[in-house]
N, CA, C and O atoms as a GROMACS GRO file, in nm:
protein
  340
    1UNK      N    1  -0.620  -2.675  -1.850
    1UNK     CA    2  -0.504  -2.590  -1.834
    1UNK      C    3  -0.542  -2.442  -1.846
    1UNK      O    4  -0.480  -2.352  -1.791
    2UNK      N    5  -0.650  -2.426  -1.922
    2UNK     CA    6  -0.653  -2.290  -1.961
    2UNK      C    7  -0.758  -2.216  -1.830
    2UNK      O    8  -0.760  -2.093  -1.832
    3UNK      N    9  -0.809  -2.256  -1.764
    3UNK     CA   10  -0.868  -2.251  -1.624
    3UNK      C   11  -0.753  -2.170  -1.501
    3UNK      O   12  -0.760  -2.064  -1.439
    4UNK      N   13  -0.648  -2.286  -1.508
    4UNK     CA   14  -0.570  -2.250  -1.427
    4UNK      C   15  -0.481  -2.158  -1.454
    4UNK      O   16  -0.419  -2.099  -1.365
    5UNK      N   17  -0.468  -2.140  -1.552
    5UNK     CA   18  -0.383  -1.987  -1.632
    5UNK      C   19  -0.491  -1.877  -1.615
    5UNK      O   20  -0.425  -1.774  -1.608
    6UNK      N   21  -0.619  -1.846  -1.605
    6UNK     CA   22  -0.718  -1.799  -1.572
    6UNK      C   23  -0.703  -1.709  -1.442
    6UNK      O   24  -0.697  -1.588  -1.416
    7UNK      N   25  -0.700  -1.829  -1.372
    7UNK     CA   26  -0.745  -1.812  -1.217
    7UNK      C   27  -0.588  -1.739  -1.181
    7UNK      O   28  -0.572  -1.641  -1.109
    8UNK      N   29  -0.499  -1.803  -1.240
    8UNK     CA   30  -0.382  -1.689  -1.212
    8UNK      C   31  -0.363  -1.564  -1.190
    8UNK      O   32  -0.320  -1.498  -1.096
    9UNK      N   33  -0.427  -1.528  -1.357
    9UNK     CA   34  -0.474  -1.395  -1.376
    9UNK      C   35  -0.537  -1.331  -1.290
    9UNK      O   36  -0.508  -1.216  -1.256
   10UNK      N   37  -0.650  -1.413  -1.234
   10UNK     CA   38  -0.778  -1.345  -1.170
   10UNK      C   39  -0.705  -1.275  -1.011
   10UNK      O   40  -0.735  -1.164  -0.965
   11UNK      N   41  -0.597  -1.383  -0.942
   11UNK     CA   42  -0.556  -1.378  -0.824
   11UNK      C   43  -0.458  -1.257  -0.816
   11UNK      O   44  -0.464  -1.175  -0.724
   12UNK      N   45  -0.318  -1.248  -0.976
   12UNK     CA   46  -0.295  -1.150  -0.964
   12UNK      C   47  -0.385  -0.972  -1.004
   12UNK      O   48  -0.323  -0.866  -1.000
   13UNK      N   49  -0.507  -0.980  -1.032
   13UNK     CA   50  -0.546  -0.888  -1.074
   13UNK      C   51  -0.601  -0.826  -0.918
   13UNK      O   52  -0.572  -0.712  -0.884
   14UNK      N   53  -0.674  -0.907  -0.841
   14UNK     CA   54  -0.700  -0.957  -0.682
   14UNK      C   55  -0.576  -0.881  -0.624
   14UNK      O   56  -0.586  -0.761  -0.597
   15UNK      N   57  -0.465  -0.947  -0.606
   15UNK     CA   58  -0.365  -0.863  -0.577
   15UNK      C   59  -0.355  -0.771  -0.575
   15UNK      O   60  -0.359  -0.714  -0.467
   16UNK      N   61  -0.332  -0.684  -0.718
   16UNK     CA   62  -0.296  -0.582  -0.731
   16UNK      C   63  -0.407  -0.476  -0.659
   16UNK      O   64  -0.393  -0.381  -0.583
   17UNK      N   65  -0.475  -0.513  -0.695
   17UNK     CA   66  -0.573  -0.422  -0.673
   17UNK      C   67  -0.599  -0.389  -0.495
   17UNK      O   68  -0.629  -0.279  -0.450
   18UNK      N   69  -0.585  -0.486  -0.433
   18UNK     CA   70  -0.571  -0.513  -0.304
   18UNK      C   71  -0.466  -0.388  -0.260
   18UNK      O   72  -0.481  -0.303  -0.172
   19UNK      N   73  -0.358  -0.408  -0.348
   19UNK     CA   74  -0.219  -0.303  -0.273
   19UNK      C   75  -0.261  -0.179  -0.313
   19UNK      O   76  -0.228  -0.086  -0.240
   20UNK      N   77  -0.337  -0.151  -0.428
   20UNK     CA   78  -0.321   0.000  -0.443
   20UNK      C   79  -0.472   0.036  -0.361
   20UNK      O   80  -0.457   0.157  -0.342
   21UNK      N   81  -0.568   0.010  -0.319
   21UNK     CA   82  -0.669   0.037  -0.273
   21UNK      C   83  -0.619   0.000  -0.075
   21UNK      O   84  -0.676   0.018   0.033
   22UNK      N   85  -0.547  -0.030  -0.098
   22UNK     CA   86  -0.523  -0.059   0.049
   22UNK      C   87  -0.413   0.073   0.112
   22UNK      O   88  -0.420   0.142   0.214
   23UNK      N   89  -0.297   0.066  -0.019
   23UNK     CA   90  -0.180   0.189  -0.027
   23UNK      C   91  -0.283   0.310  -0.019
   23UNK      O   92  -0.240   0.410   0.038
   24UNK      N   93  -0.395   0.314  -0.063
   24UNK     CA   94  -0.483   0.453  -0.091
   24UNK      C   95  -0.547   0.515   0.092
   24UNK      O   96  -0.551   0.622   0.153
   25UNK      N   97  -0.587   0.373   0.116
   25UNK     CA   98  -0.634   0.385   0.265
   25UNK      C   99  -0.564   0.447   0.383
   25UNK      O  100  -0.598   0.521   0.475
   26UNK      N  101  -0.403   0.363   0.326
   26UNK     CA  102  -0.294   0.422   0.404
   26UNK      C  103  -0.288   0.492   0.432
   26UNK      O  104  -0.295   0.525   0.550
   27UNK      N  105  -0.265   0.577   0.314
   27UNK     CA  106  -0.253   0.754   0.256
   27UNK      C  107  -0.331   0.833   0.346
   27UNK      O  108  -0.278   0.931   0.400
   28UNK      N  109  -0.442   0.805   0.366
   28UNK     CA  110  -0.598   0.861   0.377
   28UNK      C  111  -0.646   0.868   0.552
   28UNK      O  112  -0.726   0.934   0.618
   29UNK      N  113  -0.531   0.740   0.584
   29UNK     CA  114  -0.583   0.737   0.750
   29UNK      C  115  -0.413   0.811   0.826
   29UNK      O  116  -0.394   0.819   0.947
   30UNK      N  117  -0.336   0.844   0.744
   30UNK     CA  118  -0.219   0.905   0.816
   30UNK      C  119  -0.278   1.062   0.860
   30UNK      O  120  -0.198   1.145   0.902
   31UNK      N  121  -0.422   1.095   0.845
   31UNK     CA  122  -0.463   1.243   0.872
   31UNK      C  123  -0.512   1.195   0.996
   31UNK      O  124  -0.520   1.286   1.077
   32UNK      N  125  -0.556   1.056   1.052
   32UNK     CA  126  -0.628   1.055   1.147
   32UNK      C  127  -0.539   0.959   1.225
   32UNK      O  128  -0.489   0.848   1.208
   33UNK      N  129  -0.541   1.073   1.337
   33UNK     CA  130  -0.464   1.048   1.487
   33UNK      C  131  -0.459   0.891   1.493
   33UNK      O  132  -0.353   0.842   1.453
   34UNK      N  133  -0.536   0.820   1.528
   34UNK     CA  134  -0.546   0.645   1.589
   34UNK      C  135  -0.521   0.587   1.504
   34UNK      O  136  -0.477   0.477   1.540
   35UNK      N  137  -0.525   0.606   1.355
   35UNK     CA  138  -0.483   0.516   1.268
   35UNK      C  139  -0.397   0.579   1.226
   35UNK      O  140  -0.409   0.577   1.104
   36UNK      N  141  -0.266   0.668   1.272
   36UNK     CA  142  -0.106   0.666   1.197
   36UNK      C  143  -0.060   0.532   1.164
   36UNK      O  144  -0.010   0.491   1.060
   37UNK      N  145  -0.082   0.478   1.257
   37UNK     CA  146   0.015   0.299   1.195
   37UNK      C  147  -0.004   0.253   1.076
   37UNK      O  148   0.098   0.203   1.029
   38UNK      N  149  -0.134   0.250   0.982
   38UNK     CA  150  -0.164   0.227   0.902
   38UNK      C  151  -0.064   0.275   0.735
   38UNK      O  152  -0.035   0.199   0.643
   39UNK      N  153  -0.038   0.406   0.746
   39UNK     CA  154   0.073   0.430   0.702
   39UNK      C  155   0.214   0.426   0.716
   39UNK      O  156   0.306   0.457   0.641
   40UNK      N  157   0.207   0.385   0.820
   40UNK     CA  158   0.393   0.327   0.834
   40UNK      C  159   0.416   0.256   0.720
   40UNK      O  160   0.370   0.143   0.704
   41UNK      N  161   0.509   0.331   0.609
   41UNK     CA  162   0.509   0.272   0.502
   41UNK      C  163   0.717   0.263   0.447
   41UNK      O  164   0.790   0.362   0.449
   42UNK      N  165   0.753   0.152   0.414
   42UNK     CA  166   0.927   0.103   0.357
   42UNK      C  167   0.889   0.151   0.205
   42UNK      O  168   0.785   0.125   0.144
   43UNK      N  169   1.024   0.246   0.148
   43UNK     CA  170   1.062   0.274   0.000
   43UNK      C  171   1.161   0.193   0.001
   43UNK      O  172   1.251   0.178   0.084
   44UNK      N  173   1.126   0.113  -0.156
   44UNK     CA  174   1.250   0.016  -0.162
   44UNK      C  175   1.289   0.035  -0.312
   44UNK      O  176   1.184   0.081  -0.357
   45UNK      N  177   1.364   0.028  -0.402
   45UNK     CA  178   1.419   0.039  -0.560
   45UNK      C  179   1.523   0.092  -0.607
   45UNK      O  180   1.598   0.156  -0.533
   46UNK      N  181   1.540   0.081  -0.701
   46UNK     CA  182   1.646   0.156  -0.780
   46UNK      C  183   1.643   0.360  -0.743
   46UNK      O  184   1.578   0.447  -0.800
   47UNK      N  185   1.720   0.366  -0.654
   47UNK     CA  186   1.723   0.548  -0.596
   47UNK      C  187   1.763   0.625  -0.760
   47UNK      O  188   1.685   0.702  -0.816
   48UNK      N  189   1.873   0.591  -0.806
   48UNK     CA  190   1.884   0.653  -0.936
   48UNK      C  191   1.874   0.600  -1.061
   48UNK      O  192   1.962   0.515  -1.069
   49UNK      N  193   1.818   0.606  -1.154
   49UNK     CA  194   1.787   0.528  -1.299
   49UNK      C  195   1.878   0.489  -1.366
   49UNK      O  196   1.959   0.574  -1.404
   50UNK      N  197   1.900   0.344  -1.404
   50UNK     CA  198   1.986   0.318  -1.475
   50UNK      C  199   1.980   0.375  -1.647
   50UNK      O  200   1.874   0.357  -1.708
   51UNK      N  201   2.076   0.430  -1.705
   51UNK     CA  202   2.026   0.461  -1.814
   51UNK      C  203   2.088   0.368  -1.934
   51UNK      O  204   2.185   0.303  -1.894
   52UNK      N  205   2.064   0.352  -2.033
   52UNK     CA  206   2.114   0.292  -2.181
   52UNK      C  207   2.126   0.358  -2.245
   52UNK      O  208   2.019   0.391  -2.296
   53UNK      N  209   2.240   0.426  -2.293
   53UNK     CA  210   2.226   0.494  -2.422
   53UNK      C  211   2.313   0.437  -2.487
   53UNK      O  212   2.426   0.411  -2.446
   54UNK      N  213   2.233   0.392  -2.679
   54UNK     CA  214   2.277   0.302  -2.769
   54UNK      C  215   2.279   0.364  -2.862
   54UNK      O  216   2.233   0.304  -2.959
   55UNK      N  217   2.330   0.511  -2.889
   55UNK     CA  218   2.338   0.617  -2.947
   55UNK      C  219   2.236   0.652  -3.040
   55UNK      O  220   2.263   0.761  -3.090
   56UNK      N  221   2.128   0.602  -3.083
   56UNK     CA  222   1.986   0.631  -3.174
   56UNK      C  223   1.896   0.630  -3.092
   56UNK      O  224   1.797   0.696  -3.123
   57UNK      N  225   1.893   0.558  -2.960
   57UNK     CA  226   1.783   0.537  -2.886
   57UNK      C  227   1.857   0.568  -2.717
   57UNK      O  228   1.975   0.542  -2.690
   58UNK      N  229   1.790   0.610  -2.651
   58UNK     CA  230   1.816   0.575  -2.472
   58UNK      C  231   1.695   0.552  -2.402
   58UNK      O  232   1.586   0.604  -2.429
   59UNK      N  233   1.723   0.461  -2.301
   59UNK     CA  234   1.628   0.385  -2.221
   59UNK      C  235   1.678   0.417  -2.102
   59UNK      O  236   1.801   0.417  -2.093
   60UNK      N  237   1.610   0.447  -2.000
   60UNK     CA  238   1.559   0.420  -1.884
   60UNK      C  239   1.532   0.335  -1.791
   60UNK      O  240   1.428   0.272  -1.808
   61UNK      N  241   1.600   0.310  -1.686
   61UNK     CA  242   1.507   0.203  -1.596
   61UNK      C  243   1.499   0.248  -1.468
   61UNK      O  244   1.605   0.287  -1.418
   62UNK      N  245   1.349   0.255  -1.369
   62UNK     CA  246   1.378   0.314  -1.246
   62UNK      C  247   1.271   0.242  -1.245
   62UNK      O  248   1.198   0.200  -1.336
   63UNK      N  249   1.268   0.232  -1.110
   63UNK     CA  250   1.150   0.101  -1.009
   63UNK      C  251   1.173   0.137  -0.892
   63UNK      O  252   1.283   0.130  -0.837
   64UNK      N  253   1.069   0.179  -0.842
   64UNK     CA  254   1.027   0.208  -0.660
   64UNK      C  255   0.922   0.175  -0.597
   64UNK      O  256   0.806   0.209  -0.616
   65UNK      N  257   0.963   0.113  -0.526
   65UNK     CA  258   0.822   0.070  -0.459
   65UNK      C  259   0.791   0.098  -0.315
   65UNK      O  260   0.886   0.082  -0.239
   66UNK      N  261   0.626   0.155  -0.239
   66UNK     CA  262   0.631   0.212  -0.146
   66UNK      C  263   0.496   0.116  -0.078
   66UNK      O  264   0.376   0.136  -0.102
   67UNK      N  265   0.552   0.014   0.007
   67UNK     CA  266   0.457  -0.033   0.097
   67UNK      C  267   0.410   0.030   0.192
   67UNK      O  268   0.495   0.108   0.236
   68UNK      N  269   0.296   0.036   0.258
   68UNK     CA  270   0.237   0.057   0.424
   68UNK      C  271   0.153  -0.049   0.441
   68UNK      O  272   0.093  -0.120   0.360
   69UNK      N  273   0.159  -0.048   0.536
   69UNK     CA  274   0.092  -0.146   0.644
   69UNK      C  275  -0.039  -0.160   0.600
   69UNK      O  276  -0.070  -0.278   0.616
   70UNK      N  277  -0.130  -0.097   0.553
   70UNK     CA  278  -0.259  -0.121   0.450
   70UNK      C  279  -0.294  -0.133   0.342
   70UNK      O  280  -0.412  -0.125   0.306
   71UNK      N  281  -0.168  -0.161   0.248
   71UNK     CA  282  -0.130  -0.213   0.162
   71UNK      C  283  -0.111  -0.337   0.146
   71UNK      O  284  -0.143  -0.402   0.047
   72UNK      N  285  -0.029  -0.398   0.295
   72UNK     CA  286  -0.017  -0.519   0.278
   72UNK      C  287  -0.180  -0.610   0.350
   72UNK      O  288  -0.198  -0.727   0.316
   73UNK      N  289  -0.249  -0.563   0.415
   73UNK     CA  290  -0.333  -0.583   0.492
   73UNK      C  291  -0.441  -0.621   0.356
   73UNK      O  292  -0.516  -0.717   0.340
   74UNK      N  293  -0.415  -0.518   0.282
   74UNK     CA  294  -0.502  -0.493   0.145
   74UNK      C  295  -0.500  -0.638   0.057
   74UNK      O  296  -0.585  -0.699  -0.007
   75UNK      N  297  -0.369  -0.657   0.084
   75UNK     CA  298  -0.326  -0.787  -0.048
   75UNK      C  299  -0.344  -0.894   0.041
   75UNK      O  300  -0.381  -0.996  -0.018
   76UNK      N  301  -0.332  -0.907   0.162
   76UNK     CA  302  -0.392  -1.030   0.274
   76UNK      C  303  -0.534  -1.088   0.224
   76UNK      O  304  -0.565  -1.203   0.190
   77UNK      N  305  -0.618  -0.954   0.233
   77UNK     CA  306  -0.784  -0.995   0.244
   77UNK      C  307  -0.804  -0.997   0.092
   77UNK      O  308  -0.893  -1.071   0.051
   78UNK      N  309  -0.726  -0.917  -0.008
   78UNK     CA  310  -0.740  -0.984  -0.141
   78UNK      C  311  -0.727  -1.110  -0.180
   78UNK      O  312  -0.810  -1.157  -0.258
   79UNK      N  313  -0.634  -1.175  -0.140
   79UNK     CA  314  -0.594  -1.322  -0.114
   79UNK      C  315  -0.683  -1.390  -0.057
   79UNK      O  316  -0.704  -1.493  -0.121
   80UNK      N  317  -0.750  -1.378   0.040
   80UNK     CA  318  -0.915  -1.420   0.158
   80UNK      C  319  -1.003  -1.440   0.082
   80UNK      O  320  -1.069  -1.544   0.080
   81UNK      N  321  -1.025  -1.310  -0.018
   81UNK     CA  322  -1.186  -1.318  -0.088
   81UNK      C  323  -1.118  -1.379  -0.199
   81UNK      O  324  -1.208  -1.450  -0.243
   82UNK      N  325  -1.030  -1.396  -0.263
   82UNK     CA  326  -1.021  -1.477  -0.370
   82UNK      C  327  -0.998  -1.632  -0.373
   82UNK      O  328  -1.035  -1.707  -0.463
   83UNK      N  329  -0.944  -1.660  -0.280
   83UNK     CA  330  -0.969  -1.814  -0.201
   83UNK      C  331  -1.156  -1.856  -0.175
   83UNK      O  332  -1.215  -1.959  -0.208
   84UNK      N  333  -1.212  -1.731  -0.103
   84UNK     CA  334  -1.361  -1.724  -0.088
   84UNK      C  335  -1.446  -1.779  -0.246
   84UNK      O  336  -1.524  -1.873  -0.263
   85UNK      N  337  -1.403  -1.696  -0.322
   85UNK     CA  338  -1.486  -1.680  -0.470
   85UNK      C  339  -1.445  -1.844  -0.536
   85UNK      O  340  -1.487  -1.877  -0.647
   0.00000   0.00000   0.00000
């Protein structure tokens, strides 16, 4: 069991890493003419923060998230080589 709780880990760490190194590429090829598509990127989340205030303490909540197209491409082939390994 403790294998497969493991490999969980390992796939989401794979993941993540996939989107922000892929989101980075995005970023990076929207300067160059032939690869604009690459950044075609959807904002999706909470637009204004929900707040809590419990009069000693206030909390916050805001979540946004900004895909492009090499982001997701990113978490594809992260998924590839971790199936690979």
């Amino acid at each position: 069991m403790a294998t497969r709780e493991k490999n969980i880990w390992v796939l989401l760490v794979f993941i993540l890493s996939g989107l922000v190194i892929g989101g980075l590429l995005g970023e990076l090829a929207s300067n160059v003419s032939w690869l604009w598509w690459l950044s075609y990127s959807q904002t999706f989340g909470l637009e204004n923060p929900i707040v809590l205030d419990l009069s000693i303490i206030k909390i916050t909540f805001a979540l946004m998230f900004k895909i492009n197209v090499a982001s997701i491409i990113g978490m594809l082939l992260a998924i590839f080589i971790y199936k690979k390994i």
